[in-house]
Structures are given as C-alpha cells and as structure tokens.
PAKOLTI-583236 format. One line per field, with one value per residue (C-alpha): chain; y, x, z. Coordinates in steps of 0.5 Angstrom, whole numbers. Layout:
residues N
ch <- [A ...]
py <- [Y ...]
px <- [X ...]
pz <- [Z ...]
***
This chain:
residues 617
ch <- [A A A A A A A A A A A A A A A A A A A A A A A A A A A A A A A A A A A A A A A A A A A A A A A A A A A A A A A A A A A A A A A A A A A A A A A A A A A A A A A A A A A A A A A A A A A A A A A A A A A A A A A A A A A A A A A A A A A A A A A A A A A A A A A A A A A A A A A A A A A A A A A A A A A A A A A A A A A A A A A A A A A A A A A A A A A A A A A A A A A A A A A A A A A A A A A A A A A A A A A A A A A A A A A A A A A A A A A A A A A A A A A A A A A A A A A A A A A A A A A A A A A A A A A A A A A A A A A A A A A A A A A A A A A A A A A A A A A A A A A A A A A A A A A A A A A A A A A A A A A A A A A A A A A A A A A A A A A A A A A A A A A A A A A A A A A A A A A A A A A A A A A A A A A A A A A A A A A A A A A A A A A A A A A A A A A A A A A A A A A A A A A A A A A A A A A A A A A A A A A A A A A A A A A A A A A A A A A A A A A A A A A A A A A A A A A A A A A A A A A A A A A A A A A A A A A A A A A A A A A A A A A A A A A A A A A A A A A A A A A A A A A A A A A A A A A A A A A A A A A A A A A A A A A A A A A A A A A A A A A A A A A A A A A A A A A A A A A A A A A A A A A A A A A A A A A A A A A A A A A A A A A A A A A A A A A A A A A A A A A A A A A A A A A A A A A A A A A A A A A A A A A A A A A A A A A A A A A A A]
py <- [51 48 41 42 35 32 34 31 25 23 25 20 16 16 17 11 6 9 7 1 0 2 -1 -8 -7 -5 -12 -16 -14 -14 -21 -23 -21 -24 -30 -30 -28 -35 -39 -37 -38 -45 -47 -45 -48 -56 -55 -53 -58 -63 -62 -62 -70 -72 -70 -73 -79 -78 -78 -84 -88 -88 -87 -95 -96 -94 -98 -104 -104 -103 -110 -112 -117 -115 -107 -109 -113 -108 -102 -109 -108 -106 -100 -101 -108 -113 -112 -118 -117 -110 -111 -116 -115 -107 -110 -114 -108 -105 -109 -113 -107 -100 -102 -104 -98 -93 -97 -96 -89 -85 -79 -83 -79 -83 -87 -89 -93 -89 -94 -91 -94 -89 -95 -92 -94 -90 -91 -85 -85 -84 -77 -74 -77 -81 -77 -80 -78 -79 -82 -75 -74 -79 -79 -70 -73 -78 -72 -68 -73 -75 -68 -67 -74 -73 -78 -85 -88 -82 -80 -73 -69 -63 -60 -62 -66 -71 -69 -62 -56 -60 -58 -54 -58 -63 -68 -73 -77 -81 -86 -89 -96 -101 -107 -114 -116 -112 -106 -100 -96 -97 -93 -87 -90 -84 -83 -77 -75 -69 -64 -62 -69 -65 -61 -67 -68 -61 -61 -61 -55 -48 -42 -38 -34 -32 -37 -42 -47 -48 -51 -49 -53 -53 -48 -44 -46 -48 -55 -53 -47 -46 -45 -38 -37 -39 -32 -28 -22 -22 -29 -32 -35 -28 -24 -26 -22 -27 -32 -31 -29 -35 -39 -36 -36 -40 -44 -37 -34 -26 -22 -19 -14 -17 -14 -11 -8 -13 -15 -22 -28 -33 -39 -45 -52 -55 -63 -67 -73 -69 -61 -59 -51 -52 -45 -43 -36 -32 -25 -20 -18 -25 -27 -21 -21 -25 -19 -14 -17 -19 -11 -9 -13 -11 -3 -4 -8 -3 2 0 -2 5 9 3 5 12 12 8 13 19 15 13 20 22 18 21 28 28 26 31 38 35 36 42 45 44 47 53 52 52 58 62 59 55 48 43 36 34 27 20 17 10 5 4 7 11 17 16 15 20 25 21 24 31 31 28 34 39 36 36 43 45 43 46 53 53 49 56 61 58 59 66 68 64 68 75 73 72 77 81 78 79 87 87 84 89 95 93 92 100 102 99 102 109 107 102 107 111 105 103 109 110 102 106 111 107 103 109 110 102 104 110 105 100 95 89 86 92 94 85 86 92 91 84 88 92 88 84 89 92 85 85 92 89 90 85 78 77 71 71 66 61 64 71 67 63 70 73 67 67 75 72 67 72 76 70 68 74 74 67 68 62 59 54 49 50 46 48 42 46 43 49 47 50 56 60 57 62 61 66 72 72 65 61 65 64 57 57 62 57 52 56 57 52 46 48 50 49 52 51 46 45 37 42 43 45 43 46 43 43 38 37 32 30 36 39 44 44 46 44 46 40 40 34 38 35 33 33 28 24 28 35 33 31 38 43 39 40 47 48 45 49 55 55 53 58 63 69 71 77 72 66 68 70 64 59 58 57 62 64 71 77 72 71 65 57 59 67 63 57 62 67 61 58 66 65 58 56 52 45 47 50 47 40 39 31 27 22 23 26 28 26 32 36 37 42 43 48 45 49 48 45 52 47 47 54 60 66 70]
px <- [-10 -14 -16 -10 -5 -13 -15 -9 -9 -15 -14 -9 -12 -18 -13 -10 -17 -20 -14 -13 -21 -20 -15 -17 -24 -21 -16 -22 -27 -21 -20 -26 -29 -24 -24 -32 -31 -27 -31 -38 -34 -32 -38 -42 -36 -37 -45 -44 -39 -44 -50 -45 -43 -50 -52 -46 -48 -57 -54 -50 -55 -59 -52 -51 -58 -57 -50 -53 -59 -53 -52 -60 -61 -67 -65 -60 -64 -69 -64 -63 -69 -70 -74 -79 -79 -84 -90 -90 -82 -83 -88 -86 -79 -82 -88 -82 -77 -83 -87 -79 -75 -77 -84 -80 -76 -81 -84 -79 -77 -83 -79 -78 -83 -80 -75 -75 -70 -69 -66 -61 -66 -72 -76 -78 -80 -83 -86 -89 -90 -99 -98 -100 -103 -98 -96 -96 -90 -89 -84 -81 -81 -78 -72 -72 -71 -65 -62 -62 -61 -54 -52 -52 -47 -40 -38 -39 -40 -41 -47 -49 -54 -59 -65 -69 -75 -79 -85 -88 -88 -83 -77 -73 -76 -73 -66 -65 -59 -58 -53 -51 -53 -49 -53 -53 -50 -45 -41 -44 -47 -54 -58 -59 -62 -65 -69 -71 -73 -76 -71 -75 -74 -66 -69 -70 -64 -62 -67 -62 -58 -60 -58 -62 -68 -67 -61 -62 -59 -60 -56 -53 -51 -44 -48 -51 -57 -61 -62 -66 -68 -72 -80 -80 -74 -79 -83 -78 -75 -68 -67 -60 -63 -65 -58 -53 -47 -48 -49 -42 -39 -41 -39 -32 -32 -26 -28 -28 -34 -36 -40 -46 -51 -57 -62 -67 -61 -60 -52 -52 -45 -45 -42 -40 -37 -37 -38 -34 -38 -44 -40 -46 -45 -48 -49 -50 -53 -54 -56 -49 -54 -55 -48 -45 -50 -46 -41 -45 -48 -40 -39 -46 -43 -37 -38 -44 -39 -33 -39 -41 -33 -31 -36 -34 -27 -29 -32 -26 -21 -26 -25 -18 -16 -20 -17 -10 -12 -16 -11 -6 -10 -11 -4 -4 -9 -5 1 -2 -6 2 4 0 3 -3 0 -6 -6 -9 -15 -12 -17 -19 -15 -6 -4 4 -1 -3 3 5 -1 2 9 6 3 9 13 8 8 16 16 11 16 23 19 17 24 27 23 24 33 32 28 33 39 35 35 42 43 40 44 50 49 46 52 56 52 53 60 60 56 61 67 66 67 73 77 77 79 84 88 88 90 96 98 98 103 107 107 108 114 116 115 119 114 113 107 103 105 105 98 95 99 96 89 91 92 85 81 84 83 76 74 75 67 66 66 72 76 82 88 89 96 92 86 92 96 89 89 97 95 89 92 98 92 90 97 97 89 91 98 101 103 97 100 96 99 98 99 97 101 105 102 95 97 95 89 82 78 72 75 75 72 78 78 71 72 79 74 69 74 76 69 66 71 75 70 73 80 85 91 98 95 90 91 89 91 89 89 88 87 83 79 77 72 73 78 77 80 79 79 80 80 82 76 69 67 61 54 51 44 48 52 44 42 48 48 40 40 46 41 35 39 41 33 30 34 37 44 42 37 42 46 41 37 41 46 52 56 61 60 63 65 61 59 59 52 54 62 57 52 58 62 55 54 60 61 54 49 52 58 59 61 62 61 64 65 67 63 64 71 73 74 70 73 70 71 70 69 70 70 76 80 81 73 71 70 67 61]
pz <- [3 9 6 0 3 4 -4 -6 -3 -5 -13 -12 -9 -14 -19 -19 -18 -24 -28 -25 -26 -34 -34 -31 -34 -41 -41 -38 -44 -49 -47 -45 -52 -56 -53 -53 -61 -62 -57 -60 -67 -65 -63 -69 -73 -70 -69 -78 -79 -74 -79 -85 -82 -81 -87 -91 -86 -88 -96 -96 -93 -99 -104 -101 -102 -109 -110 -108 -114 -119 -118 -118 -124 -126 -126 -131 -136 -136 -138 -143 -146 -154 -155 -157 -153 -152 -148 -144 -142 -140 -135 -132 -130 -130 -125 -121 -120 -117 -112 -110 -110 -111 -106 -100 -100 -100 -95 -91 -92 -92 -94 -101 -106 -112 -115 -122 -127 -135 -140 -146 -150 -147 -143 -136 -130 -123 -117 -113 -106 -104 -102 -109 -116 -121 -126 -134 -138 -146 -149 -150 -143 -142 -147 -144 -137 -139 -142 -136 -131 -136 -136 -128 -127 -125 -128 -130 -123 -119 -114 -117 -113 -114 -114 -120 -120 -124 -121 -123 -118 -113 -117 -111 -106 -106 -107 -112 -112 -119 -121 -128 -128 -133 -136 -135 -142 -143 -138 -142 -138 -140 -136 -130 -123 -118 -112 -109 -102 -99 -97 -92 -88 -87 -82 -78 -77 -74 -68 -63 -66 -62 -67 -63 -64 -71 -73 -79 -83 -90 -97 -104 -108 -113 -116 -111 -111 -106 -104 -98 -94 -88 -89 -86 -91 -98 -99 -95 -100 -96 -97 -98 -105 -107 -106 -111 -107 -101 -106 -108 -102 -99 -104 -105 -96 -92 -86 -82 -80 -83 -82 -88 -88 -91 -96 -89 -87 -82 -80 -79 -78 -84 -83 -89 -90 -96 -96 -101 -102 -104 -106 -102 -98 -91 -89 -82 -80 -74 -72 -70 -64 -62 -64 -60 -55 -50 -51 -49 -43 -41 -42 -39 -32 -33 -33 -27 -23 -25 -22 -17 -15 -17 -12 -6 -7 -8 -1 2 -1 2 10 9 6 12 17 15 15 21 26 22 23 30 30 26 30 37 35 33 41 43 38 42 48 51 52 50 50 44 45 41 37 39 34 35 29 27 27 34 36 33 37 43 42 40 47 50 47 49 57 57 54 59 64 61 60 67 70 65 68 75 73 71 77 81 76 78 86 86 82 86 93 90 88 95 99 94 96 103 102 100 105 110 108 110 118 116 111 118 123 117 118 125 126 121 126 132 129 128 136 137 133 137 144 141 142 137 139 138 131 129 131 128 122 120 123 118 113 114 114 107 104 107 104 97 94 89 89 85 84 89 88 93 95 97 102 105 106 109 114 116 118 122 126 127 131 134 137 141 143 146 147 144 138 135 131 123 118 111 105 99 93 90 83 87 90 84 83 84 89 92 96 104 104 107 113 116 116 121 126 125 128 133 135 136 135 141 146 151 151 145 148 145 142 138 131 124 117 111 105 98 91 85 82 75 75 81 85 94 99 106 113 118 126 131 136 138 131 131 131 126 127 129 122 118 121 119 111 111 113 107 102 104 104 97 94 99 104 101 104 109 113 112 119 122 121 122 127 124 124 129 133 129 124 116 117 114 110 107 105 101 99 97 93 89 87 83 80 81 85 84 89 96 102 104 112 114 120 123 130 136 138 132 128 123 116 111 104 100 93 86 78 76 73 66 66 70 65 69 66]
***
C-alpha cells in the first residue's frame, strides 16, 4: 500500500512503452521485411533479366554473323555441289570458304571452337580451332549429322540453338547455332550451316553481377537441358541438372521468385526468365539465408535497438514515477506529522513544478492553519476570562444585595414619615433612591430596553435636582420607534454622572445641558451622551481611547476602575459600562469617546448590534 500509486504508474508507464515498443517494432520489421523481400526480388529480377539481355545480345551477335554467310556465294555453290562431286571443284571452293570465311572469324572469335557447312547431298566442310586435333569423320558421320543438325531446326529459316557437339566429348559444354542455307541455283534449302562456341565464354559476360557467395547463374534449354552450368556445379550431386523436380519447376515457374529445398537439404530462391530469341531458361539462385540475410540483420538491429530503448525508457519511467511520488509521500508524510498535531514545513525540492507548488501551498495551509488554531485557543481563553468576569461581576453583585435589601426597606419607611410630615421632597427623593437601587440590584447582565435605562436616568436626575436644588436642562431626542430597542442594563446612567463629574467642573449653570440621543446605522444601534461642558483635548482624548482599547485585550473589569482614572467617584465608570457592553454583544462594540476641543463638548456613544442582526448566545 506504501509504493501502490508508485507501482502502478510504472506498470502504466512501462506498459504502454512496451506495446508502443512491439508495436512500432513489429510494424517496422513488418514492413521493412516485406519491403527488403520486394527490393531484393527486384533486384535479383533485373540483374536475371540484365544477363538474359546480354546473352540474347552475345548469341545475336554470332546469329548476324551467320545471317550474312547464307548469302556468301561460295557457300551456296558448295551446298550445289553433286555427291559425289569433282575432286578439283570440292577442294577449291571447300579450300576458299575456309581460308576467306570460316578463318577470319575464328581468328576473331577465339571462343569459336568450330564452324562447319553439311550440303544435302553429304558434302562437308570443318574448321576447327588449334586447341585440340582435328577429328576425321566418314561420310556416314556426315549424313548422321545432317540428320541431327535438321532435326534440331525450328523451321526453314530459324536460329536453333543446343548443346550438342560435332566434337567427341564436347557435348554439353558447348552452343552451337545452326541454320539452313539455300543453294545458289535454285531457293531450296540445300543444306545447314553452324558454328559452335564454348559455352563457357558466357560466363565472361556476368563478371559484374554479384550473387553472393554461394549464388550462381546457369541455363537450360527448351528442354531443360543445361546449356551452361558453373564449374563447381559440373560434379556437384545436388545440381540443378541432377533434380528432375527443380527442373520441372523452373520450367513450369513465372517471372516471380520461390523458394526450394535442394537435394543437400539446402533452402535456396530461384529465379528464371526465358528469351524469346533463343527459348533459352536463364535461371538465377541464391541461398535463402543469404537471400533473407539483410532481413535477419534488419530484425537483429531492430530487437537490440528496441532493447536498448526499452530499458532507457525503463530507467526514465523509474525516475519520472519517482519524481511524482517522491514529492506526494512528502506530502503524505506531512499530514501525518500534522495529524499528530506537529506543524512541519515541508523541504521544496529544487525545480518549479505543480508538484512543488502544490508542497508550497501545503506548507502555506500548514502556517495558516498553525496560526487559526493558535487565534482560536487565544478566543477561547479570551471567552473563559469573560466568562469568568461576568460570573464574577454577578457573584459580587449577590454578595452586595444583602446590605441594600436592608437599606431598600428602610428608604420605604422613611417615605412612609415623609408622608406622615407632608413633606414632598423627602418622599420625591427616597422613592427614586428607592427605585434606583431596585433597578441596580438585578444580578445579571440581562438586556434592558431603551425605555427602562431612560426611566432609570429620570429617577437619577430627580435626585440631582434636589442635591443642586435646580431644574438642569436634559434633552432627550430618542425616536419612539427605539425605545423598545435592547441595550445592557445600568449603562445609560454611569455616563450622565460621567458628565456631571467631570464635564462640569466647576459648578452646574443654567446654559448647561445634556442631550441623550438615539439611532441606528446599517448595522449597528447607539446611544449617545452629549454635554456642552469643557470637551476635552486632543491628547486627553488619545489617552481615554487608548486606555478603552487596552482595557478590552488586557485589563479584567475588577482592576479596570481602579486602574484608570476615568470613572466618577461612587460612580460604575466609562471602563466597567465598555467592558459590561462588550461582555454582551461582543468586542467589536463598546464606547465611543469624541471631541471637538476644549470647551467644546464631549460626546459618548454607546454602540450596540443592530437587533435585525444581534441574536444572543
């Protein structure tokens, strides 16, 4: 399971290089062969028809040759000649056809071994060439030969060409060419001239034709005889001239090549043409294994090359799987870091890759997600302190309504004697005392509406026209749509002391006022305290903003008032009211402390959710 994603990439990819190997192999050596096969059968087809050409070439030379004697003169009077003829006029004209016409071309032609004239009648006359003595023949002999040589024409002025020869024992080893030759006084055909020539000066004309090592030409005649055979071929038992089966096949054959199984068990191509001059089979053969040699060295090259290629291509599938997989167990070995909770970053490797951007996102997920786990431990630890606060302003809000419980119901028998001595003032007073400290005396922070808070601040300033025994102008311009908007209990109180604290200093005079107001935003409902007292200046108003923000992140609420001096004596304070409202809706809301300069005023705006948006946990 570790390597799996590894494994199996690399059967896929050595997969499809193998087939594509075989494949392009396969097709190549197809086609290649086939190709080769027709190349090399062409090629063996004109070097056959090339030595057919040559010899047609070689044999008409001497047929023109013989063409022009039927009309010599002296060889038509000697086929003339009576039998038997006068003694003077058979050796003259014999002595002149020799010395003026056969001589002169057997100088020329050295491979001319004997031309010859055989009259009707059984007069004859030879030449023989000087390489072996000149035979005597009888008149019998003579009329024999006339019979053979008539037997072996085609017709009454036809080339016939064969083997046989005049000559003992040069039978086979020879071509002789005959024709019929007419008299000179009448056009009957009065006799045969021939010329025969040592079949081996054929051979002279293939010198330039390559077969191989073991290839050979050799010809048959119409009857499949052989009319010349290469030397080594002479005594060889598995001649061509020793199988009847190859003779008949190549004399039954087309112009196409086959194969054959020799008599020594040796597979070898045949080729053959036939010449229509001389109706001659010239045949062509080479060894199949010289034949497909070419072939086997093409697939030889072709299965090395497709080796060597296959295990190059094996070894850059190994480093291309490699490359992929290396960087995902990477990866993979980083989650795993990550699972049991230690954040590492993970080492790029050095190239520019979707695989190493992908390690750099994993390493940038890994720091982002290092830093939200730690923001998350850092709001629940922020949570728990609030929690904590808020039980702990509750709990000392129990611990203090023991002594107030007493002092509430002695106030209610004071206004009972305020009643009994008819004075009003006492009883205005105590009753929104009273009220006030029932309001106070709630333990938990639950939400109040706007109306209550404001009914909370008129019983205050009822107390504080009686402390300064004067009527102090406070405007309210809350629109009624609001009153019954939430807001945090005892919060609206704390800043109208705040203002009387220390807004107005010096003493509170009748162009004094403060105005509560009220309004909301898109997202947001705020409640203002607004005082045209001593304002405040820039750096005073930098400090008390700083202190709020400070306090929020680091200060808990007990140590807020007695640390900061902005809270009226006896009073709750601008940091507990701020602290008290984020507790409730949360940090992004608060107080809001503005400006415009000394003796200008000071504004505070208590900002809370908007209630479409605010639902409470």
């Amino acid at each position: 399971m570790k390597n799996k994603l590894y494994r199996r990439l690399f059967l896929y990819c050595v997969s499809i290089i193998v087939l594509s190997s075989l494949l392009i192999g396969v097709v190549t050596y197809s086609r290649s062969s086939a190709e080769l096969d027709r190349q090399l059968d062409r090629h063996m087809s004109q070097i056959v028809q090339n030595a057919l050409n040559h010899t047609d070439l070689y044999i008409k030379s001497y047929d023109r040759t013989m063409i022009t004697l039927l009309t010599n003169r002296e060889l038509k009077k000697f086929v003339d000649l009576p039998n038997p003829a006068d003694h003077y006029d058979y050796y003259q004209i014999s002595s002149t056809i020799k010395d003026t016409v056969f001589r002169p071309l057997m100088d020329r032609g050295p491979e001319l071994l004997t031309m010859y004239l055989i009259s009707g009648s059984g007069n004859a006359t030879y030449i023989f060439g000087s390489d072996f003595a000149t035979p005597v023949f009888s008149e019998e002999d003579r009329s024999k030969q006339l019979a053979d040589l008539r037997g072996y024409t085609k017709d009454e002025t036809g080339l016939m060409i064969h083997t046989e020869s005049i000559i003992p024992g040069r039978s086979g080893s020879v071509v002789r060419m005959t024709r019929e030759i007419r008299g000179l006084s009448s056009t009957a055909l009065k006799g045969v001239l021939a010329m025969e020539v040592r079949s081996e000066e054929l051979s002279s004309l293939w010198q330039g034709i390559d077969l191989g090592e073991r290839g050979y030409f050799y010809i048959a005649d119409v009857n499949g005889n052989m009319v010349y055979q290469p030397e080594h071929l002479l005594d060889d038992p598995a001649s061509p001239a020793e199988d009847p089966k190859l003779t008949a096949a190549i004399m039954g054959a087309s112009e196409e090549s086959f194969k054959y199984t020799t008599a020594d068990g040796e597979n070898r191509v045949f080729m053959t043409r036939m010449s229509p001059y001389s109706g001659w089979r010239l045949v062509a053969s080479i060894p199949l294994e010289e034949w497909r040699e070419p072939i086997a060295n093409i697939r030889t090259t072709v299965w090395t090359i497709g080796f060597i290629s296959l295990v190059t291509a094996c070894l850059l599938a190994y480093r291309f799987t490699r490359s992929i997989t290396r960087p995902i167990q990477t990866i993979i070995r980083g989650m795993r870091e990550t699972e049991q909770g230690r954040w590492v970053q993970l080492k790029l490797p050095k190239r520019d890759d979707e695989l190493t951007e992908m390690m750099q996102r994993y390493n940038l997920m890994v720091t982002r997600l290092s830093e939200l786990i730690e923001r998350v431990y850092e709001t629940e630890l922020q949570q728990q302190k609030m929690v904590n606060e808020r039980q702990n302003a509750e709990f000392q809000a129990l611990q203090l309504q023991i002594n107030p419980h007493f002092m509430y119901n002695t106030l209610e028998t004071i206004v009972c004697y305020a009643e009994v001595e008819g004075s009003s003032e006492i009883t205005e007073m105590v009753s929104s005392l009273g009220f006030m400290m029932r309001y106070s005396l709630l333990t938990s922070l639950e939400e109040i509406t706007v109306a209550n808070e404001l009914k909370h601040v008129l019983n205050y300033m009822t107390i504080m026209k009686h402390r300064h025994d004067m009527e102090f102008d406070l405007r309210v311009e809350v629109p009624h749509e609001l009153l019954l908007f939430k807001m945090v209990r005892l919060t609206l109180q704390p800043l109208i002391e705040n203002a009387f604290q220390h807004a107005f200093p010096d003493g509170i005079e009748e162009s004094q006022h403060i105005t509560i107001s009220a309004g909301c935003s898109e997202d947001a409902f705020w409640v203002s305290v607004t005082d045209n007292g001593i304002g405040m200046s820039p750096h005073q108003l930098n400090e008390i903003r700083a202190r709020l923000s400070y306090q929020a992140d680091h200060i808990d609420v007990s140590s807020a008032a007695s640390s900061l001096n902005v809270s009226g004596t006896g009073g709750i304070g601008l940091l507990n009211v701020h602290r008290r409202i984020q507790l409730v809706f949360g940090d992004s809301y608060g107080l809001r402390v503005s400006s415009e300069g000394e003796g200008r005023g000071t504004t505070i705006r208590m900002l809370m959710p908007h209630p479409r948006l605010h639902v409470r946990g």
